[in-house]
KEKOL-604107 format. One record per atom (N, C-alpha, C, O, CB): residue in one letter; x, y, z. Coordinates in steps of 0.001 Angstrom, whole numbers, padded with zeros to 6 digits, always signed. Glycine has a CB too. Example, Ala and Ser with C-alpha at 12.3 -4.5 7.8 and 13.67 -1.06 7.14 Angstrom:
2
A+013190-005690+007800 A+012300-004500+007800 A+013200-003300+007800 A+014236-003319+008465 A+011308-004473+009046 S+012850-002250+007080 S+013670-001060+007140 S+012900+000030+007870 S+013409+001138+008039 S+014084-000598+005725 
***
This chain:
210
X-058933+051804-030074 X-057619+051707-030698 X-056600+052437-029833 X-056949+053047-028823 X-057639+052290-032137 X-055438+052374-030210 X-054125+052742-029071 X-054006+054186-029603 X-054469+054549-030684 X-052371+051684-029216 X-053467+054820-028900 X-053128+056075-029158 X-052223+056272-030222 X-051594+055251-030501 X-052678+056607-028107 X-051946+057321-030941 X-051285+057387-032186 X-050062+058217-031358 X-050123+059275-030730 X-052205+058182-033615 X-048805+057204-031641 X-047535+057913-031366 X-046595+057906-032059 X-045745+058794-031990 X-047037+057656-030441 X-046538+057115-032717 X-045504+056861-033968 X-045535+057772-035388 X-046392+058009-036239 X-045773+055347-034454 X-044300+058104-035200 X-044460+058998-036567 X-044827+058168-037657 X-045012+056951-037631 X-043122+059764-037023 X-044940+059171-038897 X-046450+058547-040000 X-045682+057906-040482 X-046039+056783-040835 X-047487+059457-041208 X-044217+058351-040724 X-042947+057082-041776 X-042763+056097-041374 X-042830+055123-042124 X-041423+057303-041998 X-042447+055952-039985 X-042285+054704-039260 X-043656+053881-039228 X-043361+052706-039011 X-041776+055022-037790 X-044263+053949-039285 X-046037+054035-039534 X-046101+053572-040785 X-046231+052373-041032 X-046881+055618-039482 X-046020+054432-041623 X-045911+053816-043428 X-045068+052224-043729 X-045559+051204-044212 X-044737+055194-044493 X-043762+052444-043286 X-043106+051424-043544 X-043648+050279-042830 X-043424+049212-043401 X-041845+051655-043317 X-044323+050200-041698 X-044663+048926-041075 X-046161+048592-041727 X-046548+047427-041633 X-044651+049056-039322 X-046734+049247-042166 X-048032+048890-042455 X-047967+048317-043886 X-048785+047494-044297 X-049004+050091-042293 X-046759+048891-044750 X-046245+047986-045721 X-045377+046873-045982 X-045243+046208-047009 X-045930+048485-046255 X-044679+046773-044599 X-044281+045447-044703 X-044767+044398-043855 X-044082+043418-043565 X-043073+045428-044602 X-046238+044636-043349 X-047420+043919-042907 X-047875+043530-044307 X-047566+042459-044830 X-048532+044804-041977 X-048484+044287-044772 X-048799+043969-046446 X-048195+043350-047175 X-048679+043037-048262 X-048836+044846-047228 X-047302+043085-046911 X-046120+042690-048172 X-046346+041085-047222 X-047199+040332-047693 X-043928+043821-048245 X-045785+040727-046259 X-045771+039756-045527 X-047223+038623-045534 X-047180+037392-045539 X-045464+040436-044276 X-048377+039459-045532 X-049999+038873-045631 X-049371+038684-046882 X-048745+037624-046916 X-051676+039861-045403 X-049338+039158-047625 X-049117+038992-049360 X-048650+037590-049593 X-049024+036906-050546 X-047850+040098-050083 X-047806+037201-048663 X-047374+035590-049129 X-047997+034482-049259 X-047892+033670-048340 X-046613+035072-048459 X-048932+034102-050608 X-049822+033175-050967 X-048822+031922-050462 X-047883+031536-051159 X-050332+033273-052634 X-049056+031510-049535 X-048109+029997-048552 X-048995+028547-049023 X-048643+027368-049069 X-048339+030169-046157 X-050339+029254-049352 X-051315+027442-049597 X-050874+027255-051319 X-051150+026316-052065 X-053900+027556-049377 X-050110+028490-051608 X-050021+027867-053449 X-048810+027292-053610 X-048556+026376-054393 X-050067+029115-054817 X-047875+027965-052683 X-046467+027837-052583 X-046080+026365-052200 X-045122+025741-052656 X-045935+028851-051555 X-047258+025798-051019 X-047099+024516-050307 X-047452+023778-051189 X-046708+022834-051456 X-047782+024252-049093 X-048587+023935-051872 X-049182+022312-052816 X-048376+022311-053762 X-048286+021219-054323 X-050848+022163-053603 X-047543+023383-054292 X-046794+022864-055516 X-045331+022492-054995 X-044406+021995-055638 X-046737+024042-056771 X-045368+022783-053960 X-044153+022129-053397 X-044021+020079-053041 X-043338+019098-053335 X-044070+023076-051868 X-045376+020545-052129 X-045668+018982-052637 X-046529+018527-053782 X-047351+017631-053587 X-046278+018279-051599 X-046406+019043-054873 X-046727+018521-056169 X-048172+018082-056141 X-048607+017023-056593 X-045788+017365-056562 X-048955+019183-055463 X-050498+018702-055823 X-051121+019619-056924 X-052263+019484-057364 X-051538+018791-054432 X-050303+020483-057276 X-051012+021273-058251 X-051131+022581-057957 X-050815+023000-056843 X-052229+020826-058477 X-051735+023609-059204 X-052469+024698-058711 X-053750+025105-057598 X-054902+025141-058032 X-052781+024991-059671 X-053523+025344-056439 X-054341+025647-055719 X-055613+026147-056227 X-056553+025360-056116 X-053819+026325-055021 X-055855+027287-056762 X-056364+027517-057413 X-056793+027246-058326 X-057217+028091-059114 X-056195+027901-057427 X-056850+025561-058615 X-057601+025213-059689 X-058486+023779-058726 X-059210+022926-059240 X-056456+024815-061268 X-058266+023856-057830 X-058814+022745-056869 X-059637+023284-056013 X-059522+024493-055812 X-057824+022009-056082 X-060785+022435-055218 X-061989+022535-054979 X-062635+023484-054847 X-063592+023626-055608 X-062198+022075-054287 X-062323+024622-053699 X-063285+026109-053786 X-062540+027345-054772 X-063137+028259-055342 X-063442+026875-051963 X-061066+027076-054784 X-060086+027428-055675 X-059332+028620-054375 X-058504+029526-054464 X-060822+028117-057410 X-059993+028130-053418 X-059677+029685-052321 X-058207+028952-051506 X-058267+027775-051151 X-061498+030175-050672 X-056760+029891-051238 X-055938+029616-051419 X-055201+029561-049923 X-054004+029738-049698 X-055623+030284-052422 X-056317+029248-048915 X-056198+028918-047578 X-056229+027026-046913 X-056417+026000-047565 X-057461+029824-047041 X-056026+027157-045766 X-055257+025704-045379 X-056539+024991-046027 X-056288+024205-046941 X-054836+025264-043405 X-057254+025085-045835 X-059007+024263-045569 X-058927+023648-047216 X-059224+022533-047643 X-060931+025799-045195 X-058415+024826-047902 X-058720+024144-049581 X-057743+023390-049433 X-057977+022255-049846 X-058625+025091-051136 X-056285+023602-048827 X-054931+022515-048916 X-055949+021074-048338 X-056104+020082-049050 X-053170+023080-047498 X-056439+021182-047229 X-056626+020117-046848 X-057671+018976-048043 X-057485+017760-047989 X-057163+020490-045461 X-058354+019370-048697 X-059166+019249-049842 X-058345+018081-050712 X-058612+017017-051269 X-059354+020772-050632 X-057311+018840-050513 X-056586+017753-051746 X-056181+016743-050904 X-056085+015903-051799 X-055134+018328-052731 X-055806+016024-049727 X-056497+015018-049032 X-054968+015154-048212 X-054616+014153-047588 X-057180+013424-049923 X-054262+016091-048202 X-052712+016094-047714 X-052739+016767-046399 X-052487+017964-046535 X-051629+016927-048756 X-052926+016466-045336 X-052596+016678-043922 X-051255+017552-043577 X-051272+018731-043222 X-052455+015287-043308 X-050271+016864-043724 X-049449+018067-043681 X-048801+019205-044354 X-047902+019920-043911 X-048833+017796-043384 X-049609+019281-045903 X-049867+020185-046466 X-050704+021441-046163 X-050485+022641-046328 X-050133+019698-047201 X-051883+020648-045591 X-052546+021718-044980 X-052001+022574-043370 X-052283+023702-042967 X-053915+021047-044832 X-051326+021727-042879 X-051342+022030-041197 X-050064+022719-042043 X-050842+022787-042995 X-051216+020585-039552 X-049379+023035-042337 X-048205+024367-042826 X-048808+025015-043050 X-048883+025993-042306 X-047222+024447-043894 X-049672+024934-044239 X-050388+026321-044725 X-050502+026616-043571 X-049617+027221-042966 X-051750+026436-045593 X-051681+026224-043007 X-052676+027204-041915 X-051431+027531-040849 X-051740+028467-040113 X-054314+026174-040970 X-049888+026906-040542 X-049250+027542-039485 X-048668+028823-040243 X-048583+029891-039637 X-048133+026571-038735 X-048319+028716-041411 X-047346+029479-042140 X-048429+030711-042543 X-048040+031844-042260 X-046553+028558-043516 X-049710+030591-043158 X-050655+031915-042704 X-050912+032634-041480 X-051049+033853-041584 X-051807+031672-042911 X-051002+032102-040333 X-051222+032549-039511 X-049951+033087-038696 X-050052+033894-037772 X-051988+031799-039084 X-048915+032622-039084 X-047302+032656-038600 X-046934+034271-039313 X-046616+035259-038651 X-046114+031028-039449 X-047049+034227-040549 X-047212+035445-041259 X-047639+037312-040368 X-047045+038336-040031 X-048481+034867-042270 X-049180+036662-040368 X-049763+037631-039503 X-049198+037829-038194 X-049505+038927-037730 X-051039+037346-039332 X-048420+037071-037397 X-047868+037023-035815 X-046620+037750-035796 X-046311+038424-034814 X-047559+035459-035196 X-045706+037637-037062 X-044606+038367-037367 X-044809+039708-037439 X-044498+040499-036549 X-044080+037974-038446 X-045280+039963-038387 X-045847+041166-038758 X-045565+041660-037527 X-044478+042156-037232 X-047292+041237-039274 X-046802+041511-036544 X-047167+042348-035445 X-046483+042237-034827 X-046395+043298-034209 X-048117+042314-034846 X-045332+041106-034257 X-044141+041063-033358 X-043323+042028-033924 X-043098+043003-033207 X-043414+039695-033231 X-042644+042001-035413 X-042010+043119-035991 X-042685+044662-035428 X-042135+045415-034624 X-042170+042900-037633 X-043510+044797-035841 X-043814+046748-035638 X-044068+046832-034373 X-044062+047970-033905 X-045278+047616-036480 X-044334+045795-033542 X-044472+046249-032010 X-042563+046607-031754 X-042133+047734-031509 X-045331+044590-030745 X-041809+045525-031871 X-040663+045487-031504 X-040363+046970-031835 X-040214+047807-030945 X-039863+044379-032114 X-040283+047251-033122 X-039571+048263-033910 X-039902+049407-033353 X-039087+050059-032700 X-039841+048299-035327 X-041409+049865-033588 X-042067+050779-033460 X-042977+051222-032185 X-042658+052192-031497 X-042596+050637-034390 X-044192+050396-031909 X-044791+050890-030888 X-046086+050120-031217 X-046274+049655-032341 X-044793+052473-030771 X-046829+050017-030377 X-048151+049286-030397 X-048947+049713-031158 X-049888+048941-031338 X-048800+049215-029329 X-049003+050931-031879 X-049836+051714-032878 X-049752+051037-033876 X-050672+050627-034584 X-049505+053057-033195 X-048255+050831-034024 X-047721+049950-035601 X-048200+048902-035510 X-048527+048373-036572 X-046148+049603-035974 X-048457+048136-034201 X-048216+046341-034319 X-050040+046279-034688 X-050324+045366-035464 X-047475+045178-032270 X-050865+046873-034360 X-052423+047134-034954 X-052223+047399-036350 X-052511+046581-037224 X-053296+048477-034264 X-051689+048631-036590 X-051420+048491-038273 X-051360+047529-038622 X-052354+046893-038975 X-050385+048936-038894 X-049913+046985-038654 X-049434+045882-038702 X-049868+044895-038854 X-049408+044101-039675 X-048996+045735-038092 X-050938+044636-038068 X-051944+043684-037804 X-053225+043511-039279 X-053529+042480-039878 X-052668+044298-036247 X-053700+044827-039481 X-054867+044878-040348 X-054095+044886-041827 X-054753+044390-042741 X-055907+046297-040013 X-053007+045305-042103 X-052176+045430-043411 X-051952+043824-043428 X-052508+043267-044374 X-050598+046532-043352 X-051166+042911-042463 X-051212+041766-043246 X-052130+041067-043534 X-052083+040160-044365 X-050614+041083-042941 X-053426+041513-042657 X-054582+040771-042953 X-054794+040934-044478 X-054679+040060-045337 X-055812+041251-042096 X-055126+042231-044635 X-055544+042817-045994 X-054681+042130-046787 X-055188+041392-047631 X-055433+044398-046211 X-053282+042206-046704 X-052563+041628-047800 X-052776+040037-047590 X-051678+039660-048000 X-050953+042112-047797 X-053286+039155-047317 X-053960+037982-047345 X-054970+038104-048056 X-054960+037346-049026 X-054285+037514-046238 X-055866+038769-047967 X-056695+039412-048716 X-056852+039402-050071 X-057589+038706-050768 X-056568+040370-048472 X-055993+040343-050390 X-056008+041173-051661 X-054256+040827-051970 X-053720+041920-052153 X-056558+043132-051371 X-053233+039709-052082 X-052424+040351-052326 X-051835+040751-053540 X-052493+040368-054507 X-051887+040010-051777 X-050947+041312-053791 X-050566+042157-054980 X-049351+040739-055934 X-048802+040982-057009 X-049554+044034-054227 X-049267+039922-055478 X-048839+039051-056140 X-049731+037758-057103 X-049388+037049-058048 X-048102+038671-055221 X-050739+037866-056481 X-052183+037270-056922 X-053155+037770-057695 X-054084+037103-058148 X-052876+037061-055996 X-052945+039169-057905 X-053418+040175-058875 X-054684+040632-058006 X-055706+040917-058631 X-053771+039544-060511 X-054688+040726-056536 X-055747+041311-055168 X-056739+040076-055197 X-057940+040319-055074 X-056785+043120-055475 X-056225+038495-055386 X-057492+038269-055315 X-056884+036666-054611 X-056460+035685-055222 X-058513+038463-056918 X-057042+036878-053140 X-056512+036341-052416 X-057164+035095-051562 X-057643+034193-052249 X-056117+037247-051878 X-057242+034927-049861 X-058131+033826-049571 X-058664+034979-048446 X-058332+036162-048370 X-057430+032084-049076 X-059579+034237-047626 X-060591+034709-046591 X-059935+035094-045368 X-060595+035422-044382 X-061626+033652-046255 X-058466+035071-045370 X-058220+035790-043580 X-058270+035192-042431 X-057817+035780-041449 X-059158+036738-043121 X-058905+033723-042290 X-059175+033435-040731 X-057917+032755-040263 X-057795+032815-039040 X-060548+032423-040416 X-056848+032062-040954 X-055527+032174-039978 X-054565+032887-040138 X-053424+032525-039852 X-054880+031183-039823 X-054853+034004-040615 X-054497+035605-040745 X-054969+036061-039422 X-054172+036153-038488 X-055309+036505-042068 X-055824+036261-039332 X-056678+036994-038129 X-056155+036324-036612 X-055820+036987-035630 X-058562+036651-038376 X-056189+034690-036728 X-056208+034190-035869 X-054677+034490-035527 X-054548+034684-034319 X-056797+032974-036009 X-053547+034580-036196 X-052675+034227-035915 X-051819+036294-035407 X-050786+036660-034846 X-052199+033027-037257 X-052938+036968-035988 X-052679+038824-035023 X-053390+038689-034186 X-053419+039850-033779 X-053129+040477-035676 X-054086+038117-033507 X-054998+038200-032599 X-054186+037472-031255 X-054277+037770-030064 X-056405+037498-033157 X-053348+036387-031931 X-052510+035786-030770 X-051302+036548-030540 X-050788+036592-029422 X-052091+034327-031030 X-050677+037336-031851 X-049390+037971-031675 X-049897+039539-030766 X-049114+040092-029995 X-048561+038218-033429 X-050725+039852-030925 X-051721+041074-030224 X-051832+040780-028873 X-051132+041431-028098 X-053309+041190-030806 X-052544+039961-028458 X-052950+039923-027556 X-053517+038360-026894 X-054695+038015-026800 X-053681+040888-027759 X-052439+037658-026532 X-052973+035599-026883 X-053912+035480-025877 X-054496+034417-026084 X-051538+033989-026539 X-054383+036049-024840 X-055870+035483-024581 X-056905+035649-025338 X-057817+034832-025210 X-056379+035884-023540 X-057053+036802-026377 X-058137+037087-026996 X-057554+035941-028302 X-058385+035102-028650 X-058438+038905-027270 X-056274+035908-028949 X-056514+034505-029604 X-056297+033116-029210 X-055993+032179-029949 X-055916+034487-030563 X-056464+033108-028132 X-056758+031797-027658 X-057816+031871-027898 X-058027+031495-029051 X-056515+031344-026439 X-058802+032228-027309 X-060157+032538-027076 X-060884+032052-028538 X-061547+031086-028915 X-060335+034230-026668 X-060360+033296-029124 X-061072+032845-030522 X-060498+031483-031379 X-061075+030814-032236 X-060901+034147-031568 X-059257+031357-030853 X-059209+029301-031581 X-059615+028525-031066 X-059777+027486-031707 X-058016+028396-031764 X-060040+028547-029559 X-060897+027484-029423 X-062790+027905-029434 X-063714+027206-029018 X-060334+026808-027956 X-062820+028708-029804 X-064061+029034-029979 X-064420+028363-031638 X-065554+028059-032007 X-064188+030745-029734 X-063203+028240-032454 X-063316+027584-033795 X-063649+026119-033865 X-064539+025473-034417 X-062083+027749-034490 X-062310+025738-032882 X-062256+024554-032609 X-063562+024232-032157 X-064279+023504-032845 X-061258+024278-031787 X-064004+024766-030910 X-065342+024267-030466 X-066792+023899-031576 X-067473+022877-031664 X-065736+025424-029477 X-066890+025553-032509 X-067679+025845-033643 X-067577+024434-034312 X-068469+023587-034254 X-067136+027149-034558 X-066164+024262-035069 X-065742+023138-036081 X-066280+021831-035260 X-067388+021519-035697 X-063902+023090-036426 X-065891+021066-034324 X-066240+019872-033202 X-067694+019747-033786 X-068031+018565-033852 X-066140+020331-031262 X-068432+020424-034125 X-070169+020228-033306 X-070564+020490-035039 X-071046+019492-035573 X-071015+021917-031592 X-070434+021493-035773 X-070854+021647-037248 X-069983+020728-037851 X-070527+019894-038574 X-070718+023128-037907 X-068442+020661-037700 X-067831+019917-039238 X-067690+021027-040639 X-067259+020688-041741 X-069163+018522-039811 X-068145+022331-040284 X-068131+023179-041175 X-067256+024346-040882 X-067476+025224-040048 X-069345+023485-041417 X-065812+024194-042011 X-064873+025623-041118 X-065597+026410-041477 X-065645+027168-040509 X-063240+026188-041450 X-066522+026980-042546 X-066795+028602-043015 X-067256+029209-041454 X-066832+030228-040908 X-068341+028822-044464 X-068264+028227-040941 X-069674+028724-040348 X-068267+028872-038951 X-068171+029938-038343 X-071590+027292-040238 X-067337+027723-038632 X-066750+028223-037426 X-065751+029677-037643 X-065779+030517-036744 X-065871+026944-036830 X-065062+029866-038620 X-064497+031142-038674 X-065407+032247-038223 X-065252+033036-037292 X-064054+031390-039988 X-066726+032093-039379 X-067621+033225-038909 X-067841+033136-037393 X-067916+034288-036964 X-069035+033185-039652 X-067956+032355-036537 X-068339+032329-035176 X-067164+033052-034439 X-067444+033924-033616 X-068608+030825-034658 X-065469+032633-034775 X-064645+033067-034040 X-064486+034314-034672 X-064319+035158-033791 X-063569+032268-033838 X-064454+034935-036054 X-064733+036434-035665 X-065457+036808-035214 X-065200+037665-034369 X-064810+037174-036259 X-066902+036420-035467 X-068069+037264-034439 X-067407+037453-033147 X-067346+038550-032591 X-069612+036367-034099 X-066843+036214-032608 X-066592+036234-030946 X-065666+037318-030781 X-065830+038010-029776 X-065902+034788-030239 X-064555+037663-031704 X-063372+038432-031305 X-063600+039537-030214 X-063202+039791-029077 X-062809+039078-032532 X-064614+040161-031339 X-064821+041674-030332 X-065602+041328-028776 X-065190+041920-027778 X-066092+042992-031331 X-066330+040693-028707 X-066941+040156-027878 X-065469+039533-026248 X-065560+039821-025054 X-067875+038897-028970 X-064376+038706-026922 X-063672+037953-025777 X-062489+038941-026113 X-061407+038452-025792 X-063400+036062-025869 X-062393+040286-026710 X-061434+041547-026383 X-062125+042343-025388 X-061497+042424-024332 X-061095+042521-027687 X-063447+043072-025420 X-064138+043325-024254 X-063755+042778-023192 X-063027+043308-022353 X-065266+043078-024329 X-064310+041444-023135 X-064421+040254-021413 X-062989+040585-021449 X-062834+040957-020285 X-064952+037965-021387 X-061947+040686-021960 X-060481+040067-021437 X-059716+041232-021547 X-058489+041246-021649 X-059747+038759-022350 X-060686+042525-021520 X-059633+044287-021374 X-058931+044333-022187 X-057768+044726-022094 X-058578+044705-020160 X-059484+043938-023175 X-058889+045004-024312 X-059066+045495-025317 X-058661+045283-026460 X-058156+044879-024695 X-060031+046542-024636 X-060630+047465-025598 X-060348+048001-026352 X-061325+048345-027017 X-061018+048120-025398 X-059312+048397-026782 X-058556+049209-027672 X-057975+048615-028832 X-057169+048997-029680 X-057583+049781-027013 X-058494+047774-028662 X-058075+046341-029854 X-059729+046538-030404 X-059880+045764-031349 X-057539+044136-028901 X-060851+047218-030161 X-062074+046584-030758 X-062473+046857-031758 X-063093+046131-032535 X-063017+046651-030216 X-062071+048313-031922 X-062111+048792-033431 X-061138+047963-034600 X-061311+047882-035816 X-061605+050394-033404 X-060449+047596-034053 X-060148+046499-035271 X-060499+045209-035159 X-060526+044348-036039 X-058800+046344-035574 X-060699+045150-034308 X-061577+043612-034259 X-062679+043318-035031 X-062900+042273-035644 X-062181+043325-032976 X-063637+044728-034929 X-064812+044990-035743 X-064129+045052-037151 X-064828+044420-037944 X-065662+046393-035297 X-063137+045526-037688 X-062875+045557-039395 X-062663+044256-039737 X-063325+043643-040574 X-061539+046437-039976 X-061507+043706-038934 X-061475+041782-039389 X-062813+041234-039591 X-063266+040853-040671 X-060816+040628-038028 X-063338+041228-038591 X-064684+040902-038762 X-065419+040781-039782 X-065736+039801-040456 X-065233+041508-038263 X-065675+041898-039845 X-066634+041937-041037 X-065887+042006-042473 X-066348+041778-043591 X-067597+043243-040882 X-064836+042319-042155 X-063998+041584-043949 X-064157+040112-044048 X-064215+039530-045132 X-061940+041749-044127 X-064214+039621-043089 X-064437+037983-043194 X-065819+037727-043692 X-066073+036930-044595 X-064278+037171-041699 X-066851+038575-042943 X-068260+038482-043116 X-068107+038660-044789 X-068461+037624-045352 X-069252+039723-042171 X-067826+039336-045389 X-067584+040336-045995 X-067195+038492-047669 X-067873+038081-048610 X-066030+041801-044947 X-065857+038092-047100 X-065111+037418-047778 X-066028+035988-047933 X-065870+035263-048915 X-063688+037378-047098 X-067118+035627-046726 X-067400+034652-046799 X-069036+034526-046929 X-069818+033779-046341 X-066744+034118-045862 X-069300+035765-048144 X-071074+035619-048623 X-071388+034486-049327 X-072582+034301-049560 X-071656+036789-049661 X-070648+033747-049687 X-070586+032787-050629 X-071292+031273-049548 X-072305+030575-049568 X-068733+032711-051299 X-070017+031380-048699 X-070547+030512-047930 X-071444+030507-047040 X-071947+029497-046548 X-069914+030148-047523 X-071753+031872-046721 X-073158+032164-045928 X-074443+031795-046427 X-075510+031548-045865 X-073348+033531-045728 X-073960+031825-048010 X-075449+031600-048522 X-075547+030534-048684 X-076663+030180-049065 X-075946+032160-049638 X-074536+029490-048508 X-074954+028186-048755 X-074735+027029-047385 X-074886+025818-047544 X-074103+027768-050083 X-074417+027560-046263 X-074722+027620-044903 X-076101+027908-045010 X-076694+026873-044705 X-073918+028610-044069 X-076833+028722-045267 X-078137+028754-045246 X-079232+027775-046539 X-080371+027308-046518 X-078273+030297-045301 X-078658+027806-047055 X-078963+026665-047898 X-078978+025131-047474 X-079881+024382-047846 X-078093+026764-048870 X-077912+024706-046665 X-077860+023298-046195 X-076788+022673-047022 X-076426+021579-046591 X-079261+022517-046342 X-076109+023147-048246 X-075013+022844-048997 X-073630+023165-049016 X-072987+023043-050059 X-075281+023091-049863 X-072917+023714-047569 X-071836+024182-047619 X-070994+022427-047113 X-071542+021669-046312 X-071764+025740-046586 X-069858+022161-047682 X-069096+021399-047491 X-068512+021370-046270 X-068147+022431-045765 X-068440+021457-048289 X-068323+020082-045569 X-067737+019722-044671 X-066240+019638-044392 X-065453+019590-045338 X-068200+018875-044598 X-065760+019616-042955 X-064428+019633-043361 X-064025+018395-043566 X-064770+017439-043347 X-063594+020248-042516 X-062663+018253-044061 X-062464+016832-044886 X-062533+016329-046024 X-061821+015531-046633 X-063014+016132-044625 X-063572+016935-046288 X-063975+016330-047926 X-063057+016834-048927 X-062531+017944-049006 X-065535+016825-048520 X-062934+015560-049868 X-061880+016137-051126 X-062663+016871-052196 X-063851+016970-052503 X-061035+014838-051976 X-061207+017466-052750 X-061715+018402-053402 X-062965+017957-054704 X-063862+018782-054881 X-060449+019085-053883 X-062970+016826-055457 X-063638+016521-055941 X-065476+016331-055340 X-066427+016332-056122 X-062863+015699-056289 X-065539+016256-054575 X-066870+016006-053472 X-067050+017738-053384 X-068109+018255-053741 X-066402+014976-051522 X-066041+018457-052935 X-066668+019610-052817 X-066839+020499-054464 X-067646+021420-054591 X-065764+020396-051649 X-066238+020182-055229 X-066881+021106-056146 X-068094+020352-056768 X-068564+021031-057681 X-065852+021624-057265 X-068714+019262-056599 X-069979+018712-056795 X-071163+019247-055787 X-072368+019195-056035 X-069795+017233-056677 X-070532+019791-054554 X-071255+020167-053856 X-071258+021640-053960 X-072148+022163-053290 X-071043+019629-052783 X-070451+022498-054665 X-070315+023885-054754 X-071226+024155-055908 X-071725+025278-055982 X-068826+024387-054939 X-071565+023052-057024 X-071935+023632-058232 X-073409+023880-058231 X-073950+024392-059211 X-071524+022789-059364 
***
């Protein structure tokens, strides 16, 4: 991690308006904008692009997933600008978290991966390049986003090493495994042989979730 230089206020305020910013549920905001409903009442009920795409709307989903991951890139462009690279890491793990957990959703949010993906490019864009096409690649060959997210966090810490920048790894390792963390559900049914493909509507996948 970077050295700590920023005073703790300037520090406080950016790590809360990282939080506040992750906080913006964008996949509930989008489907009812285009009139598909409560997100949360459709296929995995989880409130990221992958469920938008579920409901069979293409460019419903491709906002979400820019406007999540757009979220997280601000953030960290903000507290770097403002503050200092200490903040834009804060910065970084607060909007994740508030994707997460946010406080407008009552903490019970979606899984983080174009959260992650999208501080990882505002951080540092070879290491998120790296890890989107390592998704892309994952997704190409399975057809399964859970199992490719899990692959492009695993990879994070791994293509921050190769690409110097170490000081990014300790948080690389927390994304990580909050994802690990967010996505037992689908691990266990990745191991099962029953996790849904991408594409499928939402009706197909909660026949396949139950």
């Amino acid at each position: 991690m970077p050295a700590i230089e920023s005073g703790l206020l300037a520090l406080i305020l950016t790590g809360v308006l990282g939080y506040l910013l992750g906080s913006i549920p964008f996949g509930i905001v989008i489907t009812r904008a285009f009139g598909l409903g409560d997100l949360r009442r459709i296929g995995s009920g989880n409130i990221g692009a992958t469920n938008v795409l579920r409901t069979g709307n293409r460019p419903a989903a491709l906002a979400t997933l820019l406007l999540d991951s757009g979220k997280g890139a601000i953030a960290v462009l903000i507290a770097r600008a403002a503050v200092g690279e200490d903040a834009a890491q804060l910065a970084a793990f607060t909007s994740f978290l508030g994707h997460l957990y946010p406080v407008w959703l009552g903490f019970r949010g979606g899984k983080g991966v174009a959260t992650f993906l999208g501080t990882l490019l505002a951080l540092a864009w070879p290491v998120g390049l790296a890890c989107c096409l390592t998704w892309l690649a994952t997704a190409a060959v399975s057809r399964i986003s859970s199992l490719s997210a899990l692959v492009a966090a695993a990879s994070g810490l791994v293509w921050m090493l190769l690409l110097g920048q170490s000081q990014m790894a300790a948080l690389g390792l927390v994304l990580a495994v909050l994802i690990f963390i967010r996505h037992h559900e689908n691990i266990r049914r990745i191991a099962n042989g029953t996790e849904p493909r991408i594409g499928k509507k939402a009706s197909q996948d909660q026949s396949a979730e139950q």
